[in-house]
N, C-alpha and C positions, 0 to 999 in steps of 0.2 A: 423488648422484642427479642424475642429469640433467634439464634443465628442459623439462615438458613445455611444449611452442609448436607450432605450425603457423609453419614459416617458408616463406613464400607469395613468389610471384614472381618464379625464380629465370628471368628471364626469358631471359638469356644462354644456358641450357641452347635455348633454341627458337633466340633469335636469334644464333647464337654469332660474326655478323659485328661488332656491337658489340661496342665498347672500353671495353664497363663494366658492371657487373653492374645492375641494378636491383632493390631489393627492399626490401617492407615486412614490420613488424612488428605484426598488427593483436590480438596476444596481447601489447603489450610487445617493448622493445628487450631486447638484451643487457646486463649491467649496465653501470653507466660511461656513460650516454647523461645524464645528468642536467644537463651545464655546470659543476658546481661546480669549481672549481680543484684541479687535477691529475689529472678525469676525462678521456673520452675524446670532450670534446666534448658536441653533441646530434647527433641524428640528419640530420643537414645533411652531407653531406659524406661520409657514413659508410657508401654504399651502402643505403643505407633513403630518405630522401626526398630530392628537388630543389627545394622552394620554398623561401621566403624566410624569413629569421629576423627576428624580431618585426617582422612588415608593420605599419602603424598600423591597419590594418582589424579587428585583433583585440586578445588579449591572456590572459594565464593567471594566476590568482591563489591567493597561499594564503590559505584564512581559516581563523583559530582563535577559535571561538566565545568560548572564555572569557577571549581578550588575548593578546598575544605574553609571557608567561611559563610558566614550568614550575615546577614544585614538587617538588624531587629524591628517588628516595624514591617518588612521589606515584602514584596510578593511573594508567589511562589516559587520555589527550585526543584527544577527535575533531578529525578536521584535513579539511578540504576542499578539493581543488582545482578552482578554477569555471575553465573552458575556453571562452571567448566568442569568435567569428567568423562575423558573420552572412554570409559568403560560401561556410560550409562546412557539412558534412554531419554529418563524423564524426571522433572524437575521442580522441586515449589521452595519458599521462601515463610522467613516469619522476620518481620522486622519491627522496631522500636527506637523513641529517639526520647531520649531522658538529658536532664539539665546534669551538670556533675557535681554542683553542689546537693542534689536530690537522686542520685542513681536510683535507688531502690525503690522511691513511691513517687517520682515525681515523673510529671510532662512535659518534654519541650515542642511547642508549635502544633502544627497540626499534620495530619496526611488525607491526600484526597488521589480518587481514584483518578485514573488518566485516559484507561483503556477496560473492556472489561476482562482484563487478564490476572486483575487485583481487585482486592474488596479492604475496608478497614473495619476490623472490631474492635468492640470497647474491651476493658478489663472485665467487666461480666457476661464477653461471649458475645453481648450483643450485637447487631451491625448499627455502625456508627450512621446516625442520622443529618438531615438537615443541619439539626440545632446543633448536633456536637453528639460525644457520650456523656450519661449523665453525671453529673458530679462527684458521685461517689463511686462512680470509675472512670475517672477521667483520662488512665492510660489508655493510650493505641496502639494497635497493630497493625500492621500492613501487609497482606498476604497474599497467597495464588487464589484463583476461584477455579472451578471447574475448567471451564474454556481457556485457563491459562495452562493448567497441566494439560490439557491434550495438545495446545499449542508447544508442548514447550520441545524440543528435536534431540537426536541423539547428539551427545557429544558435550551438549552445553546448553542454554540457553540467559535470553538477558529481558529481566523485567524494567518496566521503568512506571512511576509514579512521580507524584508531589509533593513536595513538604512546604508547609507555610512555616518562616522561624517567629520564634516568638518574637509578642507586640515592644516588649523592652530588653533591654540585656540582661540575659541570666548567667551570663558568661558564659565558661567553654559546654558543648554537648554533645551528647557520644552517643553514637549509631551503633548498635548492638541487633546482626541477622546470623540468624541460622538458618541454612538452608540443604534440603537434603536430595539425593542423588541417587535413584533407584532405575531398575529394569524396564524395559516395556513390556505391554501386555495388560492383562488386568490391572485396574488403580490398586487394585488390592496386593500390595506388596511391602514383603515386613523386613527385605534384604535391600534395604537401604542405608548406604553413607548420609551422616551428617558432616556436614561444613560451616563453623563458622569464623566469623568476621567484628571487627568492631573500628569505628573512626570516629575521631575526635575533630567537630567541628568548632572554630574560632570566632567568635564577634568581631565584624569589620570594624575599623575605625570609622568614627561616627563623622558623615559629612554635614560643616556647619550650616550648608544649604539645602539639608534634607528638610520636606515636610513634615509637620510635627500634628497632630489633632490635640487639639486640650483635651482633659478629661470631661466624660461628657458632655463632649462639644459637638456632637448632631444632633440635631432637636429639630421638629416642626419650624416651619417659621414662625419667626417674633415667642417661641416657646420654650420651657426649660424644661419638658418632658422627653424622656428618651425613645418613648413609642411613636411608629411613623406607621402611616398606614403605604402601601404600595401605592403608588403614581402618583402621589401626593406632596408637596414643595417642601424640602426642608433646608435644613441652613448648617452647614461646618468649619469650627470656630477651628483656628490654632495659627500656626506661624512657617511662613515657605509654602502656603497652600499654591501658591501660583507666582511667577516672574514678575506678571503685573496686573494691572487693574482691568478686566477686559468684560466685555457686556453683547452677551449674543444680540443676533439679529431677527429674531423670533423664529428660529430656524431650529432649534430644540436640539443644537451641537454635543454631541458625545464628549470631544475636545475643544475644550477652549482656553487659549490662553496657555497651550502647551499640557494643562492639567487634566487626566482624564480621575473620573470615582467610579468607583463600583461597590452596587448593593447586593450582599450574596450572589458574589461571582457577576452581575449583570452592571453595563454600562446605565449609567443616568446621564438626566439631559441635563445639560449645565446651561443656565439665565447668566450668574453672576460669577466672577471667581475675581480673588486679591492675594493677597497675602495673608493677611488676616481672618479672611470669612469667602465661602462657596455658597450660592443658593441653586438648587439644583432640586428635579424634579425625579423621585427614585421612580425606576423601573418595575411594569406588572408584575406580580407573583402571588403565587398561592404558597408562599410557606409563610409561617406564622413563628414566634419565637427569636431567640437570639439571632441574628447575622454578620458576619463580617460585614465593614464597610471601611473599601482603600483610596488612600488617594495617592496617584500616581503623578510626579513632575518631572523632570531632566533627571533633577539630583537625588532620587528616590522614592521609596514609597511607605506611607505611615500606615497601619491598622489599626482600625477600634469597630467597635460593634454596635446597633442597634437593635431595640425590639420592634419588629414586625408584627403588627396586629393590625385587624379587620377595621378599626377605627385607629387615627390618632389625632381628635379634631383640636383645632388653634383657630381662634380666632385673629384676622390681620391687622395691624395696629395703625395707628398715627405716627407721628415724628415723636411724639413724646413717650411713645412706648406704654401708653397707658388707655388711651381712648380705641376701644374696636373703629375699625373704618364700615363706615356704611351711608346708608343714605336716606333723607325723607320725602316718599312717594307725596307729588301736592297736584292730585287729578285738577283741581279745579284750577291749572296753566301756572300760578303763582310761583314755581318753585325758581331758581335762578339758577340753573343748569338745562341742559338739551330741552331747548325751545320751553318750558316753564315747567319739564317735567317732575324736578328732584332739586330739593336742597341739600348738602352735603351736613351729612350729620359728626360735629364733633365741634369743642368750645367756640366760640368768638372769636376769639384771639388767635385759631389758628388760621385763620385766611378768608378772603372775601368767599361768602357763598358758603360758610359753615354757619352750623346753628343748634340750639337744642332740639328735643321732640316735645311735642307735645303729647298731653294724655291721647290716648284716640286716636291719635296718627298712624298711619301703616309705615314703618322702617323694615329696609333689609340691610343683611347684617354679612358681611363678607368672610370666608376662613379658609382652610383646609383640615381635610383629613376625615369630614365627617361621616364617613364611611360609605357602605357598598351601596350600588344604582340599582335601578330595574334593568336600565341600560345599561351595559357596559361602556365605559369611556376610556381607551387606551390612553396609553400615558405616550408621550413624546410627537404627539401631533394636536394640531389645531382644533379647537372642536368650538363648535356654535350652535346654541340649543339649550334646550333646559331638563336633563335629565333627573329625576326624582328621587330620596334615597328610598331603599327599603324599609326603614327603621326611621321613624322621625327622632331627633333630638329632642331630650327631654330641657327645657330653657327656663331658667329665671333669671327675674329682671329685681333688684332690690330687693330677694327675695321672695316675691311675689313670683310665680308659676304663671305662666305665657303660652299663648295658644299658636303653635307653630302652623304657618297655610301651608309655607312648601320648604325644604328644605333639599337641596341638589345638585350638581355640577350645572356651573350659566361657563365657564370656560375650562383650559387646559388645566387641572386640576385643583380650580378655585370655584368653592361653595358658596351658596349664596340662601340665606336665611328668610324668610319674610314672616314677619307678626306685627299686631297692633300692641300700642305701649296699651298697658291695661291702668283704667281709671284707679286702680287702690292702690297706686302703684306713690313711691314719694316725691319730690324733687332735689335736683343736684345731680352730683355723680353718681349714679345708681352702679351697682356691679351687676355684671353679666356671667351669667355662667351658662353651659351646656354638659349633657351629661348622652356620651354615643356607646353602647356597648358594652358598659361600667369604666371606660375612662372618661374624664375630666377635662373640660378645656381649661386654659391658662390660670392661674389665681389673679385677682388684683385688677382686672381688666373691667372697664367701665363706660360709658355713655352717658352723656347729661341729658338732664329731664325739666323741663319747666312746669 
């Protein structure tokens, strides 16, 4: 994507007897203006401004309210850059945050905007997106946009933004801003002061009772995929996730148990939280791709990410972690659940009232994730009904290819399957697979067949 800016001043185009361009950036520089070592400088020099670099009449600073440390892992931190020159008008900023052991190509954490008085680009100019910048520019910047320089008053001005520090310690990391100090009047002004700045932020001592996330330990429930679909139940493994063992009340709690999560920036509804493992149902969204996901307790907060896609179906297990849960429809009263309607499908041995299926029998089959309705189903409230997906699920049974009737939300973000076992089908442990959108539900997962 290219960045949007107003780039102002091209005044060569009028005056083309001069032997230099002149132009400013009252949206932000191009990336690389910041001064840090192995940038491209500041804006001195660079065809944007011609005044002096750090006059004594002024000066740029970073303040972090709560200390020069970071806590890795940890939420976000507000950062502020105060821009003081009581000889000037108007005011923008470029800023950057690199690891110290990587100054020159590296990234530490992230920046996101606060107000819209800042915007972040990537190293290719881009504006930074949802998912991030793309990899192969995975610096950022943090800058003025328009509405910040008109906002910004004579004498001085103070921005503020966010930084998330990174997910582990990279040790010490150094805030490198430039920021420069021009006239009022038109944006277009090349007699501007640069000012810069740089600070050295510190990794906290790490508390033993901080939250931890294993590696790739968000998944679907009962699954070891890292794709979640929005509103959809998943599960977060790791250690300090919560004080204790606590079990909502079907109330679809934001906090429980002291522990709040969040999925790209948005609160989820928490079922379960331990120490160990969270189950918890993410919140609507239409972005798709990489997300942050935090979990928040007394003692801190851990980050890791999932991918968000349109699907991310799992089928729900048994005790054993092996058998899908579901049920066999028995019309003619015989079944041995709700007045003769249903037998419970799954071995013998796990409890009165389970059983094989039969050839010919109609089973449904329980999950999540298996993608978009006709209806819409919010996530974090009660729903009753049976909304329909868009897209049936492609399903084999043994193998054998399976004629899906309905496939749809029957509750608060749990699918519910229906097909006949098909006569060519074998007996024993059949595996079960489903295919939504070009992901895959779980490997290994099965139902018996008589």
């Amino acid at each position: 994507m290219t960045k949007n800016r107003f780039i102002i001043g091209r005044i060569a185009l009028i005056l083309a007897a001069l032997p230099f361009v002149l132009s400013a950036y009252e949206t932000g520089p191009d990336p690389f203006r910041t001064g840090a070592p192995g940038d491209s400088g500041t804006c001195l020099g660079s065809g944007c401004h011609s005044g002096s670099l750090n006059p004594t009449v002024g000066s740029v600073k970073i303040i972090m309210p709560n200390g020069n440390t970071y806590t890795p892992g940890g939420g976000k931190i507000r950062i502020m850059v105060q821009i003081l020159d009581s000889t000037r008008q108007k005011f923008g900023f470029e800023m950057t945050a690199r690891p110290a052991s990587n100054i020159q190509n590296g990234q530490a954490g992230g920046f996101t905007n606060s107000d819209g008085f800042t915007q972040v680009i990537c190293a290719d100019g881009g504006n930074k997106t949802g998912t991030g910048c793309p990899a192969k520019f995975a610096q950022e910047f943090v800058e003025q946009t328009f509405s910040g320089y008109q906002a910004s008053t004579s004498g001085g001005y103070t921005y503020q933004f966010d930084w998330t520090p990174p997910a582990t310690n990279v040790g010490n990391v150094n805030l490198y801003v430039a920021a420069n100090a021009g006239p009022a009047g038109s944006p277009v002004q090349t007699n501007s002061d640069v000012y810069t700045a740089n600070l050295t932020l510190t990794p906290a001592a790490a508390n033993p009772n901080a939250p931890a996330v294993s590696p790739g330990g968000v998944v679907p429930v009962y699954s070891s995929s890292t794709t979640v679909q929005p509103g959809s139940w998943f599960s977060i493994y790791g250690t300090n996730l919560a004080a204790a063992t606590t079990i909502w009340n079907g109330d679809f709690p934001q906090t429980l148990g002291g522990t709040t999560v969040t999925v790209n920036g948005k609160n989820a509804y928490l079922w379960f939280v331990s120490a160990g493992q969270i189950n918890a149902q993410a919140p609507d969204d239409t972005a798709t791709g990489t997300v942050p996901v935090v979990v928040t307790t007394a003692n801190g907060s851990s980050m890791t990410t999932i991918t968000l896609a349109k699907a991310g179906p799992s089928f729900l297990l048994l005790g054993d972690a092996k058998h899908a849960t579901g049920i066999i429809l028995t019309p003619d009263g015989s079944g041995s659940q709700a007045g003769g309607v249903y037998d419970l499908l799954g071995p013998s041995s796990t409890g009165a009232g389970f059983r094989a299926a039969k050839k010919g029998e109609n089973i449904a089959i329980y999950g999540v994730g298996f993608g978009p309705t006709a209806t819409a189903v919010p996530a974090g409230k009660v729903y009753s009904g049976a909304a329909a997906v868009t897209t049936l699920p492609t399903v084999t049974l043994g193998g054998v290819p399976v004629t899906v009737d309905f496939a749809g939300i029957v509750g608060a973000g749990l699918y519910q399957l229906n097909f006949k076992i098909p006569a060519n089908v074998g007996s024993g442990d059949l595996a079960l697979q489903a295919l939504v959108n070009g992901v895959m539900t779980q490997a290994n997962i099965v139902i018996p067949v008589q």
